[in-house]
C-alpha positions, 0 to 999 in steps of 0.5 A, spaced: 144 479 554 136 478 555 137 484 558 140 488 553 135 485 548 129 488 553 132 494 554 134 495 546 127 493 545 124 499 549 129 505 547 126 503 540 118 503 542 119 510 545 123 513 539 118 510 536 113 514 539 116 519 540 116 520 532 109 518 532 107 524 537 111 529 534 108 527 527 102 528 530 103 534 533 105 538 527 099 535 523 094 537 529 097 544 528 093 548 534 088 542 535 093 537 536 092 533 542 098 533 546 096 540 547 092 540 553 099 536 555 103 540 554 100 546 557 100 542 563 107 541 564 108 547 562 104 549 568 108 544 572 114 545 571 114 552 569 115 555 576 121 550 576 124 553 570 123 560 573 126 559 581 132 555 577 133 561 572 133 566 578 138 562 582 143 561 576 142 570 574 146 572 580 152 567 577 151 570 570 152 576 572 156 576 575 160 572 570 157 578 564 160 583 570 167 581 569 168 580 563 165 587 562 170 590 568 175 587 562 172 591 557 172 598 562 178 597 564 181 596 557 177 602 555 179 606 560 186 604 559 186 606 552 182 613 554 188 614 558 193 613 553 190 617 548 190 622 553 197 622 555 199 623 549 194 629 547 198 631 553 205 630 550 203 633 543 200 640 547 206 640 551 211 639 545 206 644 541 208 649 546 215 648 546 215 649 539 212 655 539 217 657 545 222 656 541 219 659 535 218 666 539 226 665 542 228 664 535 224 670 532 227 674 537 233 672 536 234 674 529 230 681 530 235 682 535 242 679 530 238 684 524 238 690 528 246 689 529 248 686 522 251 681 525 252 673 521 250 669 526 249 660 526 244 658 530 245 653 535 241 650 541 243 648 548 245 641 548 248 641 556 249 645 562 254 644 567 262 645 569 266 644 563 274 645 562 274 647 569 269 653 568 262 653 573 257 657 569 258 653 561 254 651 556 255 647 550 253 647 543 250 643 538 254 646 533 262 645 532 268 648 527 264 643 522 259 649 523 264 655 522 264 656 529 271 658 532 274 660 539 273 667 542 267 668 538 261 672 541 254 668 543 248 672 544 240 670 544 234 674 543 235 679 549 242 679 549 249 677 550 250 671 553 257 669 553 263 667 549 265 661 546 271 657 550 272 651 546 271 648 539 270 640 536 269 638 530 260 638 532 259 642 538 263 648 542 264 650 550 261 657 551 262 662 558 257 664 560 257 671 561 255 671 568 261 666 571 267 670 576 271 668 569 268 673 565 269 680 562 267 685 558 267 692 556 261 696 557 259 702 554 253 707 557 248 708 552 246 715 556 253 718 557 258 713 553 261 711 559 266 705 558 267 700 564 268 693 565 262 687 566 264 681 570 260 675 572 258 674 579 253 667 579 247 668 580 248 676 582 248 683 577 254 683 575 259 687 577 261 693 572 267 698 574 267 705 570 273 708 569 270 714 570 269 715 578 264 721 577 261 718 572 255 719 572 250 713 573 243 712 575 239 705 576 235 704 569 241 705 565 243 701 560 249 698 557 252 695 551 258 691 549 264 696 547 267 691 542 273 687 542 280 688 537 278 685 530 271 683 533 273 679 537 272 675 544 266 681 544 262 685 537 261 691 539 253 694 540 250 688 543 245 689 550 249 687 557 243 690 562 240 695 566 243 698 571 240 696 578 244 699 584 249 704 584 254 705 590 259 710 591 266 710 589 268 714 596 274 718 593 277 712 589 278 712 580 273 708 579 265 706 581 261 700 582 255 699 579 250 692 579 247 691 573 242 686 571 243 682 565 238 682 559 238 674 558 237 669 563 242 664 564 238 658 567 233 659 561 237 658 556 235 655 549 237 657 543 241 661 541 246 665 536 254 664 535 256 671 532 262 668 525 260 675 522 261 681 525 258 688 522 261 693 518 259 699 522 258 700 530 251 699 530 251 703 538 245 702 541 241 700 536 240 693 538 237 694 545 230 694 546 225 699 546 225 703 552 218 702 556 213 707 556 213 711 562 205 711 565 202 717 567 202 720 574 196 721 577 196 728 582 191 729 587 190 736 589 186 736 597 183 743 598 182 745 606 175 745 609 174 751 613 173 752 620 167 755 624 171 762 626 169 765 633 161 768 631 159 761 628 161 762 622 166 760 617 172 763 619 178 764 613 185 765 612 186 772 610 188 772 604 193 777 602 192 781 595 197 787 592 192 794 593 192 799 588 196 806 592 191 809 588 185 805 590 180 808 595 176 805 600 169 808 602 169 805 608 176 808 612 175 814 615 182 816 613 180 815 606 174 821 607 175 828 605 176 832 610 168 835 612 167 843 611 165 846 616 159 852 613 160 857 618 167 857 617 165 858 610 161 865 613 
């Protein structure tokens, strides 16, 4: 116990100075005079406090160094998110702008014909109801569509509505093997039938054989009874190739279709038909044709046996009553004074 009495005594005596050394410290201001010793710790362990300092940077900043990885890499991640979806909203922009350029076809396409249509869009592709080239509708009975209805598109006939629910419909797609349509030639009217080859032309047979066909000719729908499988006036394709008909009553010919099946969006399904045959009204303007350049080459004339130019004769009509002075059979006859004597 004497032992903690000393040392309980002690701690007081060097609290106690220490407060008399502050208070004198603060009122000797400049002058104090624990000054100097201050200075001379400072000089003594100042050296200290700087190698200790210097050691322990590496650590702090190694320690500020991962926590400001943290803070890039959660910049970064953020950077990275909002440029993922200014990447999705550019892409649905340019969607949408697509969209709307096939739906603005679409409708300059159904007005040039006068035909009621419902729009739709295409909500699936594949084998439907046992058919290979089908697609299906968002749109059903429920929307006033029925079976054997024409489907067309801003660049023209797509194929014909097979199967109908309540909210979405089966469509054929012109170019399935299944499908067939009348077609009529816009240059001659020569009538003839379409049918789908996959992904080649399709396949039209006129019932002419000496019809006459040439590739860049182009085809509308014929047009069904009552309007329906088929409307008249809506536009097939251009004529690709023509292969002879070899004696036989009818002729082949491939045509390219006008819509592109593998691309297929939006789409109109034609519930009212027009009340005249719009012909071949529907059908894109034709391409202006481009100007043919002709080169005109002249021969360069050959050194003839003098050295000079030698030229072809040129052959010019004479005048009988023309008169060369240089041809002696040309001259008159010279007389002869002694003879006039």
């Amino acid at each position: 116990m004497r032992d903690t009495r000393e040392s309980r005594l002690l701690l007081v005596l060097l609290v106690v100075i220490a407060f008399a050394l502050i208070t004198v410290d603060i009122r000797g201001g400049e002058e104090s005079p624990v000054d100097g010793a201050r200075r001379a710790a400072a000089t003594v362990f100042g050296p200290v406090e700087t190698g200790v300092a210097s050691a322990v940077d590496p650590v702090g900043n190694a320690i500020a160094a991962v926590r400001d990885s943290g803070e890039r890499h959660n910049r970064i991640a953020a950077l990275e998110r909002e440029n993922a979806a200014l990447k999705t909203r550019l892409g649905s922009d340019d969607r949408n702008r697509s969209r709307v350029r096939e739906l603005d076809n679409l409708l300059r396409r159904a007005g040039a014909g006068q035909y009621g249509i419902k729009a739709a869009e295409v909500v699936a592709i594949g084998a439907a109801q046992g058919f290979s080239w089908t697609v299906t509708l968002d749109a059903g009975a429920d929307d006033g569509i029925k079976r054997d209805m024409t489907v067309i598109n801003g660049d023209g006939l797509v194929g014909r509505v097979t199967t109908v629910g309540p909210s979405t419909a089966t469509v054929l797609l012109a170019n399935d093997p299944d499908f067939t349509v009348g077609t009529r030639m816009e240059r001659t009217d020569e009538l003839g039938f379409a049918t789908g080859q996959g992904d080649r032309p399709l396949s039209v047979q006129f019932l002419n054989g000496k019809a006459r066909v040439r590739p860049g000719d182009r085809l509308v729908t014929f047009g069904s009874q009552a309007d329906r499988p088929f409307v008249a006036g809506v536009p097939v394709g251009e004529v690709v190739r023509v292969d002879p008909s070899g004696g036989e009553l009818t002729k082949n010919v491939f045509v390219r279709p006008y819509a592109s099946f593998s691309k297929l969006d939006i789409v109109g399904v034609v519930v009212q038909a027009p009340r005249t045959d719009p012909r071949d009204t529907v059908l894109p303007p034709k391409p202006k044709p481009e100007p043919t350049v002709t080169v005109t080459v002249t021969p360069t004339p050959t050194a003839g046996p003098s050295g000079g130019p030698s030229e072809a004769p040129n052959a010019q009509p004479q005048d009988p009553a023309a008169r060369n002075e240089n041809d002696p059979a040309d001259q008159p006859a010279d007389t002869d004074p002694a003879g006039d004597e």
